[in-house]
The first five atom37 places (N, CA, C, CB, O) and aatype in JSON, in Angstrom:
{
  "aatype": [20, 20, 20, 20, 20, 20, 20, 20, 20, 20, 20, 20, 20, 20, 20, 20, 20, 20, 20, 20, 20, 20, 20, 20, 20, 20, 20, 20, 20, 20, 20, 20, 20, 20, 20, 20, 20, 20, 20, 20, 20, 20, 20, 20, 20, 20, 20, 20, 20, 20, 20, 20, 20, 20, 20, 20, 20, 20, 20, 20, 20, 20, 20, 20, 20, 20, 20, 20, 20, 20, 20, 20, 20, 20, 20, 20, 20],
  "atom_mask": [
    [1, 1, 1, 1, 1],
    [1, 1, 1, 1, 1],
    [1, 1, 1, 1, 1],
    [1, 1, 1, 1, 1],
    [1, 1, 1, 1, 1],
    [1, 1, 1, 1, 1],
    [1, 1, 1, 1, 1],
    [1, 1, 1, 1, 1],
    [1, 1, 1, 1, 1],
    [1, 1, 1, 1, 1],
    [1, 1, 1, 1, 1],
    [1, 1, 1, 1, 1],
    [1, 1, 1, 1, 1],
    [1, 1, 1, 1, 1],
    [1, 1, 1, 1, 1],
    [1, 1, 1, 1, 1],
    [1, 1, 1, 1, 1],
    [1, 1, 1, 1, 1],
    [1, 1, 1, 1, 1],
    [1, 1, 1, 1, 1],
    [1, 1, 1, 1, 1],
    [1, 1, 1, 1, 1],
    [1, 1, 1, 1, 1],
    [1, 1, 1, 1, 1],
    [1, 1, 1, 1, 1],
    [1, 1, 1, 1, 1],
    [1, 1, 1, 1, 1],
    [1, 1, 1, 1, 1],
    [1, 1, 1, 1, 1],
    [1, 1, 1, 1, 1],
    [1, 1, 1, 1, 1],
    [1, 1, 1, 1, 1],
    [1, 1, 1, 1, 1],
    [1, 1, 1, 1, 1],
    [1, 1, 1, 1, 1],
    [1, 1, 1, 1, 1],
    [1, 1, 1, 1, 1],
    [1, 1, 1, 1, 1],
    [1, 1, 1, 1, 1],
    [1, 1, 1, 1, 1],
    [1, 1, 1, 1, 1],
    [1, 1, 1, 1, 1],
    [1, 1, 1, 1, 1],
    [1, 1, 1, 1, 1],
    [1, 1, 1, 1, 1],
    [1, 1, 1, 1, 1],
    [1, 1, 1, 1, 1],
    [1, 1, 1, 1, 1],
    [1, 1, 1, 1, 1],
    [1, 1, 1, 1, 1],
    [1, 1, 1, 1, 1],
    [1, 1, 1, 1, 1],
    [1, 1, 1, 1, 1],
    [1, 1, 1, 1, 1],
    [1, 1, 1, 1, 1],
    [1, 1, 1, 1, 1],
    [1, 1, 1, 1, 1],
    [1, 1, 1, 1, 1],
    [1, 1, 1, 1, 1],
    [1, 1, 1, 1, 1],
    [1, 1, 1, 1, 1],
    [1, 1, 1, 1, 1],
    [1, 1, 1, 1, 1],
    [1, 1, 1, 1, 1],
    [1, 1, 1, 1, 1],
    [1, 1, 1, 1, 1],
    [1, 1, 1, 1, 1],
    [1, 1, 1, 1, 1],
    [1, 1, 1, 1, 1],
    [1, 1, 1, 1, 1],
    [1, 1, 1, 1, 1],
    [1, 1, 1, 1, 1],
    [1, 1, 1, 1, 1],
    [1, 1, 1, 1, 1],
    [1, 1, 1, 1, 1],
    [1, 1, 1, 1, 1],
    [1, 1, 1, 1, 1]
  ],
  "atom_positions": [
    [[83.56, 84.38, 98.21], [82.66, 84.91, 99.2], [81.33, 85.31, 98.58], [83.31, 86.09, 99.9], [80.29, 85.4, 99.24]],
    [[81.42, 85.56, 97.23], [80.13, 86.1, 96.95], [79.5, 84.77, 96.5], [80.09, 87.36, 95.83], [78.27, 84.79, 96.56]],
    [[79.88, 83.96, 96.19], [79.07, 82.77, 95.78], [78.56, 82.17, 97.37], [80.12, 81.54, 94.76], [77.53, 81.51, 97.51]],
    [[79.19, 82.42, 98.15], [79.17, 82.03, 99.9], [77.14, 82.7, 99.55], [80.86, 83.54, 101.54], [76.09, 82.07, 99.42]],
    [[77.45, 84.1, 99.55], [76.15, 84.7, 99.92], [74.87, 84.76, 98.87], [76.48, 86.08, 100.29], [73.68, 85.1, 98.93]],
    [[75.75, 84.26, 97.94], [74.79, 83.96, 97.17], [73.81, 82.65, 96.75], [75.29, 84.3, 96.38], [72.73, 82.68, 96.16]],
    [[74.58, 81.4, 97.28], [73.99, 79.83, 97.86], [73.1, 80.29, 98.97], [75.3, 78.61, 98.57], [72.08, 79.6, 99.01]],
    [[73.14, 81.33, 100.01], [72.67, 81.63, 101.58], [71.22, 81.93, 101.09], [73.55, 83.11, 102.56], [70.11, 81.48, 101.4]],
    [[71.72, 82.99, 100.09], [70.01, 84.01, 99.71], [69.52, 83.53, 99.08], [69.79, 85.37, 99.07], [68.31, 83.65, 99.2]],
    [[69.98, 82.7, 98.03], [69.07, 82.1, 97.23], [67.99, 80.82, 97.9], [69.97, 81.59, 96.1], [67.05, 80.47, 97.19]],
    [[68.16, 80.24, 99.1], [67.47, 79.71, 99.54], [66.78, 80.25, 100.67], [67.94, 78.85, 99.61], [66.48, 79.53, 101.62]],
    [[66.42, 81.85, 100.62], [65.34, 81.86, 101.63], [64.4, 82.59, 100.68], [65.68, 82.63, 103.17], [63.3, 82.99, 101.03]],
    [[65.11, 82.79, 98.88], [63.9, 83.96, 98.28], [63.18, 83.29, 97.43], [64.42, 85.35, 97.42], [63.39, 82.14, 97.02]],
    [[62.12, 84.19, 97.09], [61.21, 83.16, 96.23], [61.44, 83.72, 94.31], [59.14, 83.41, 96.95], [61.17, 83.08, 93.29]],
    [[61.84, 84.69, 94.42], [62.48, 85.36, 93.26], [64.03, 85.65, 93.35], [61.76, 86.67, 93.06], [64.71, 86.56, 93.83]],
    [[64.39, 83.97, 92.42], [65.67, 84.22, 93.03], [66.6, 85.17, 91.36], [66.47, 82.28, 93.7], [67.8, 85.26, 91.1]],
    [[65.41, 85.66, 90.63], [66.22, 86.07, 89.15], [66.1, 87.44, 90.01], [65.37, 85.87, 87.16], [67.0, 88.1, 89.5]],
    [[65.66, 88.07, 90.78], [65.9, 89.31, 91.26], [67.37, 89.65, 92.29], [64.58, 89.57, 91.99], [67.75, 90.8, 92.55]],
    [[67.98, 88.51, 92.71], [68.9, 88.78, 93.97], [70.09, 89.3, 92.86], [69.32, 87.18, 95.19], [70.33, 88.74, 91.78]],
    [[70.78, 90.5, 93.4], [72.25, 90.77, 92.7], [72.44, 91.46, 93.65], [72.56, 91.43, 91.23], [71.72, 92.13, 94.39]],
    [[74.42, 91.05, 93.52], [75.26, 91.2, 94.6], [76.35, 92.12, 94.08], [75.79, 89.85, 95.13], [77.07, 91.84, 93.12]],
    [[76.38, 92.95, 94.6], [77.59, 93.86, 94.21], [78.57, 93.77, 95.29], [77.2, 95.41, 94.0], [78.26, 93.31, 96.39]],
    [[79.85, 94.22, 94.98], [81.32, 93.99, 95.74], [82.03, 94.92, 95.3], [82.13, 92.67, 95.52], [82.37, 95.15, 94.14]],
    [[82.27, 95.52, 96.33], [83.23, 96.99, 96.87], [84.55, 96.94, 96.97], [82.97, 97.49, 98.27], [84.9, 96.09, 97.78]],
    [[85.64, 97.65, 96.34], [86.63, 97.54, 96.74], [86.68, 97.71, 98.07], [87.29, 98.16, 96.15], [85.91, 98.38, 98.75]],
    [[88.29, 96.59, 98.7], [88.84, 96.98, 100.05], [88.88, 98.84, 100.63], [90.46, 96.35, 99.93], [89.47, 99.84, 100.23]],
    [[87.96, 98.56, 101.7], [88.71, 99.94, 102.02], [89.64, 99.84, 102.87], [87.92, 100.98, 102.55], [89.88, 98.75, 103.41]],
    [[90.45, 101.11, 103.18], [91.81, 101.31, 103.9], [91.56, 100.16, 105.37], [92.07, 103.31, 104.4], [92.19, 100.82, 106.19]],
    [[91.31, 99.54, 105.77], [90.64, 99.01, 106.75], [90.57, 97.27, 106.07], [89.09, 99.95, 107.04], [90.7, 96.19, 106.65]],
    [[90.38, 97.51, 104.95], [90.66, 96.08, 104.63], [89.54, 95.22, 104.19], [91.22, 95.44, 105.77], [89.46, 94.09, 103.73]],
    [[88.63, 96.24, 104.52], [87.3, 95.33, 104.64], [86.41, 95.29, 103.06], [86.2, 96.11, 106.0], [86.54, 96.27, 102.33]],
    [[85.8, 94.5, 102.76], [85.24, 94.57, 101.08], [83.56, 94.01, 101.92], [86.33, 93.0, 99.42], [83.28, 93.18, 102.77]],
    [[82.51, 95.34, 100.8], [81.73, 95.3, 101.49], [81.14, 95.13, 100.27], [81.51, 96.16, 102.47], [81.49, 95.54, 99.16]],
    [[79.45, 93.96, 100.84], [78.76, 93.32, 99.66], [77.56, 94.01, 99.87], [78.62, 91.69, 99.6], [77.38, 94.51, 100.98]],
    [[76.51, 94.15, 98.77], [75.81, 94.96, 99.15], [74.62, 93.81, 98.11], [76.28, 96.74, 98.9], [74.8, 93.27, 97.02]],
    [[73.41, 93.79, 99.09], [72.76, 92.66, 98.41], [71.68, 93.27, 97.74], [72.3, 91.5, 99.32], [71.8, 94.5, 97.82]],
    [[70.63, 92.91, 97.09], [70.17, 93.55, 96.43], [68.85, 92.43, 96.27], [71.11, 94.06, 95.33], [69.15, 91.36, 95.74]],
    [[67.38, 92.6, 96.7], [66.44, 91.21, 96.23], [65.25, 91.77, 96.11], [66.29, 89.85, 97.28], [65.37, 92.99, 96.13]],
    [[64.06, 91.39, 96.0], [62.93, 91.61, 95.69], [62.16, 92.3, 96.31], [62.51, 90.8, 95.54], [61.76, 91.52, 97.17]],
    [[61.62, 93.34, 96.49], [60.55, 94.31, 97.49], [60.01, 93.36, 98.52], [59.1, 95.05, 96.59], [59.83, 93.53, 99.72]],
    [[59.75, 92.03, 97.51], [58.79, 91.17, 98.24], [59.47, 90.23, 98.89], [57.8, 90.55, 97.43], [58.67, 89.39, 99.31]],
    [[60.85, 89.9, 99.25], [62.03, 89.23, 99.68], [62.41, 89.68, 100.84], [63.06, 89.3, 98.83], [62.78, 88.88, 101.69]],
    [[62.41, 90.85, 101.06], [63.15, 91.87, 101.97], [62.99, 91.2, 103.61], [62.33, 93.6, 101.78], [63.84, 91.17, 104.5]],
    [[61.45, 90.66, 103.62], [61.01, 90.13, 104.8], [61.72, 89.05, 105.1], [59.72, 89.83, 104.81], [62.23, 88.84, 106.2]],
    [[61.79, 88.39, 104.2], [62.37, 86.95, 104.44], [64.25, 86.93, 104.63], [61.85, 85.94, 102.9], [64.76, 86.0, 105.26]],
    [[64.87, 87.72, 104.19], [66.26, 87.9, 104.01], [66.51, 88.72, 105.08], [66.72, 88.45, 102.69], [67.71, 88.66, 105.34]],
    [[65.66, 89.82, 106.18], [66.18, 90.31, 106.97], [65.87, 89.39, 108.27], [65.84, 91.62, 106.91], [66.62, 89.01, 109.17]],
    [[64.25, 89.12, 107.99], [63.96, 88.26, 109.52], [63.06, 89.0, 110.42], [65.4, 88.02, 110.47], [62.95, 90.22, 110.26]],
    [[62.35, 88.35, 111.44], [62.32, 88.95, 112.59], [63.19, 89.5, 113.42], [61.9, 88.38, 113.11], [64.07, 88.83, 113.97]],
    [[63.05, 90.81, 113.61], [63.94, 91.14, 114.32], [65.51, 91.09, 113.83], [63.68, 90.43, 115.31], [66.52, 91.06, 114.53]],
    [[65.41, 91.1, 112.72], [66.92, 91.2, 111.99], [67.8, 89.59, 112.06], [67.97, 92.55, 112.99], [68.92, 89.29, 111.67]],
    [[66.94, 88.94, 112.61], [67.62, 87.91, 113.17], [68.4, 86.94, 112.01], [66.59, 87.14, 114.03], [69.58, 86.6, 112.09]],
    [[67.51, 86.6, 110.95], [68.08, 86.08, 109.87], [69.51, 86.8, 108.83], [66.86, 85.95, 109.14], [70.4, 86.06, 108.42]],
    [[69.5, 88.34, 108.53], [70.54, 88.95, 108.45], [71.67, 89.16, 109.02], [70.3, 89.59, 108.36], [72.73, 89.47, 108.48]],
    [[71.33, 88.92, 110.61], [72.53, 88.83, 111.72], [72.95, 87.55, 111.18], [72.13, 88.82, 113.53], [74.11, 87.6, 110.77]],
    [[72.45, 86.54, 111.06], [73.19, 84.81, 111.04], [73.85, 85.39, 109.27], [71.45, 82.75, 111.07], [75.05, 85.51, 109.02]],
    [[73.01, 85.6, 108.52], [73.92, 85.92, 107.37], [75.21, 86.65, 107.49], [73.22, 86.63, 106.51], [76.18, 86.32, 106.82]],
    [[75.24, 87.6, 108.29], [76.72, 88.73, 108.62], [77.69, 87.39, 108.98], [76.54, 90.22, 110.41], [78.68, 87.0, 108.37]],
    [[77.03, 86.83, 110.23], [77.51, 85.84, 111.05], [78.75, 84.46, 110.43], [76.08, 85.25, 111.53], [79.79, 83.88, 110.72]],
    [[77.65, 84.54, 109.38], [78.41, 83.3, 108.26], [78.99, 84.14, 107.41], [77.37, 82.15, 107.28], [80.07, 83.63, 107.1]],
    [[78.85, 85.12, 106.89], [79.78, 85.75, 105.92], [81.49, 86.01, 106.44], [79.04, 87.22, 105.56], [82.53, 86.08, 105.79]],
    [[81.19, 86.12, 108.06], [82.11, 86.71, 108.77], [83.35, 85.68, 108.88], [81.51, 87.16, 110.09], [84.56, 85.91, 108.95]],
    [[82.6, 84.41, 108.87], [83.14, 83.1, 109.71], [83.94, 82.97, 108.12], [81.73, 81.54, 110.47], [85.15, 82.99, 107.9]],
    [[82.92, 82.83, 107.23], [84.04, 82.18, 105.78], [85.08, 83.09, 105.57], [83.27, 82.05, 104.08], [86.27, 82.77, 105.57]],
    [[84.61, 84.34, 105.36], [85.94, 85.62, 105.25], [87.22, 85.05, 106.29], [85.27, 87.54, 106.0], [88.17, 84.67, 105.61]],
    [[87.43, 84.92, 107.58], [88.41, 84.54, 108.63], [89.12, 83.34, 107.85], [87.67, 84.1, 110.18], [90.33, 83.19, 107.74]],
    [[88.34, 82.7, 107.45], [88.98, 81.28, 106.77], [90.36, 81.58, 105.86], [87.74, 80.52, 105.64], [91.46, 81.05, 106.01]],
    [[89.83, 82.96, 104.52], [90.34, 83.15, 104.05], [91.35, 84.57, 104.22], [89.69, 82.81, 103.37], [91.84, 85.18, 103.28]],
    [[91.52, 84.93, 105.82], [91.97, 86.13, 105.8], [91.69, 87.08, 105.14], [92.83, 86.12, 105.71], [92.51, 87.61, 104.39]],
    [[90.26, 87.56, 105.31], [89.87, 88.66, 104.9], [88.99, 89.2, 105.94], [89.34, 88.54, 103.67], [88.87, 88.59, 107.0]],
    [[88.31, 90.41, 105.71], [87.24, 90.84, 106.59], [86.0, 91.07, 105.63], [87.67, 92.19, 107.43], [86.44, 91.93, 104.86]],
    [[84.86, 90.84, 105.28], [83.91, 91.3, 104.87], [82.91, 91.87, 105.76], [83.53, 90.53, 104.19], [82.71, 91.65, 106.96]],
    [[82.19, 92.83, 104.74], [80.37, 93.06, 105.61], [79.86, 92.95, 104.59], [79.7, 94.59, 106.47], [80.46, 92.83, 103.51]],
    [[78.18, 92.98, 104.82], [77.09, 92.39, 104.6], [75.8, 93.7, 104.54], [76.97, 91.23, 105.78], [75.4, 93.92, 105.68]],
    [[75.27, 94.36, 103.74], [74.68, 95.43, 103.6], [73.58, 95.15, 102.88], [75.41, 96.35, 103.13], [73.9, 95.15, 101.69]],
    [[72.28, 94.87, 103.06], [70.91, 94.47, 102.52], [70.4, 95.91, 101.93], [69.81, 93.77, 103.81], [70.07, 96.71, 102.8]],
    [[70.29, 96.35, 100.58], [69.28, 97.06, 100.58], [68.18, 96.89, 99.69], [69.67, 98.07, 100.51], [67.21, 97.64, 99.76]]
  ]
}
């Protein structure tokens, strides 16, 4: 999964030696939460108008996790 989000981001940033991804243990709930991490100057491009590009990222993170019976989220900061 993290290579999932990490093929995703690396093609919308322009500094891609800045993107790092950290991964959370499951909490009681099951869920393992990624927390992305990219360039001051990235931020625009990885969230979107209107969040819209981060929603399709949750979106696809969500869809591959199901594949593999899991639950993930998706946390930009």
């Amino acid at each position: 999964m993290k290579e999932l989000l990490h093929a995703i981001v690396n093609e919308l940033v322009e500094d891609k030696s800045a993107i790092v991804i950290t991964e959370d243990e499951p909490n009681a709930d099951g869920i393992t939460v990624y927390h992305l991490h990219v360039a001051p100057d990235d931020m625009g491009r990885v969230i979107g108008k209107q969040g819209r590009i981060a929603k399709a990222i949750r979106a696809i993170m969500r869809a591959g996790a199901i594949r593999h019976n899991k639950k993930v989220m998706v946390e930009i900061d």
